[in-house]
N, C-alpha and C positions, 0 to 999 in steps of 0.2 A: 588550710581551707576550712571555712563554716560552710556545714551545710544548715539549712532552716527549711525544715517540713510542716507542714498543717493544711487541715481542709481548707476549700477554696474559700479564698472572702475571710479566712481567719485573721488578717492585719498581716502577711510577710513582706508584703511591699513594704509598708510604712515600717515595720523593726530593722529593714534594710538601710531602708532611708535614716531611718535613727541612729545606724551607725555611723552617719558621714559619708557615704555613697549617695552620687547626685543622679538625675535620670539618666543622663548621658553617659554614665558610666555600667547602667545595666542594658544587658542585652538581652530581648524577652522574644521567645524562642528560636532563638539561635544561640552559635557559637560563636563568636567575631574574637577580636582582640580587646573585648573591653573585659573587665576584672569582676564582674555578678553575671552570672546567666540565671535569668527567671523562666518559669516556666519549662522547666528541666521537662515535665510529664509530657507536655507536648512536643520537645525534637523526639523522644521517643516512637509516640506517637505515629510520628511520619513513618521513621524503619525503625519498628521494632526488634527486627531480623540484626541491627548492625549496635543493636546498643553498647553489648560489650566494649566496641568499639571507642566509645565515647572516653569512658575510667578516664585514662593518662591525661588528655584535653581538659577535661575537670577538673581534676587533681589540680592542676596550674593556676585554676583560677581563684580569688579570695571567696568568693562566695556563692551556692549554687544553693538555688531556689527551687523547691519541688512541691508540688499539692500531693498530700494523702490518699492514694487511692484504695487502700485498702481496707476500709470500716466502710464503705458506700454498695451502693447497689453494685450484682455481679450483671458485667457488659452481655450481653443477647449474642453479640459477634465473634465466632472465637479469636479474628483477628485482634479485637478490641481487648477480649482477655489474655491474650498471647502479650498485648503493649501492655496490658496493664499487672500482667508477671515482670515482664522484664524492664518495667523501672523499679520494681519491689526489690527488683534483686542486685540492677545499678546501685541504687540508694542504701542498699544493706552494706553492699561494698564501698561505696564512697565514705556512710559513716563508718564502717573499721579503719581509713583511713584520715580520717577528718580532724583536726583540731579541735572543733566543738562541732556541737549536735544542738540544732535551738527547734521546738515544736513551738508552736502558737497555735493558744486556743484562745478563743474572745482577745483578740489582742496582746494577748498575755501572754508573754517569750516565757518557757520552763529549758532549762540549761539541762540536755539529757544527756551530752556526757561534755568534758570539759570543764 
C-alpha cells in the first residue's frame, strides 16, 4: 500500500493520477471496492469514535489518500479535535505498515519512506 499525505490542494490527486490510477478507480470518501480511497481525513471525520476500525480495510487497498491535518489551525470543537487525533494516529499506523510514504508539497511528491 502507498500512502500520500500533504495539505489540502498540495497536487495528491494529480500524483495519483500520475501513477496510472483513473477516476473511476478512486473512491473519494468512502470505502468501496475500488483500489485508492481519497480523502482518508474525511470518513474519519464522520466516526471518529470507529477509526481504529478502519487499519485492515486500508491495508488492502493500493493507495490511501490523506490531507495533513496537523501544521494547521487547532479545531474550536473538541469533536473536531478528537477526528483530527485520531486520523494522526490511523495515518502514523498505516505508514508503519505502508510500502511507501509519498508527502506532496507544491506538487512535488518527496518519497519519505520507501
Amino acid at each position: 500500500m502507498v500512502l500520500v499525505i500533504g495539505g489540502a490542494g498540495s497536487g495528491k490527486l494529480d500524483y495519483v493520477k500520475s501513477l496510472g490510477y483513473f477516476t473511476e478507480e478512486i473512491a473519494d470518501g468512502l470505502i468501496d471496492d475500488r483500489k485508492v480511497v481519497y480523502h482518508l481525513q474525511n470518513i474519519v471525520f464522520d466516526d471518529p469514535d470507529h477509526a481504529p476500525e478502519l487499519f485492515e480495510q486500508l491495508l488492502a487497498k493500493e493507495v490511501v489518500v490523506c490531507d495533513e491535518g496537523g501544521s494547521g489551525s487547532i479545531p474550536l470543537s473538541l469533536r473536531d479535535r478528537q477526528a483530527r487525533e485520531a486520523t494522526g494516529r490511523l495515518c502514523i499506523r498505516l505508514a508503519a505498515r505502508a510500502d511507501r510514504v509519498v508527502r506532496l508539497v507544491c506538487g512535488i511528491p518527496a518519497v519519505i519512506k520507501g
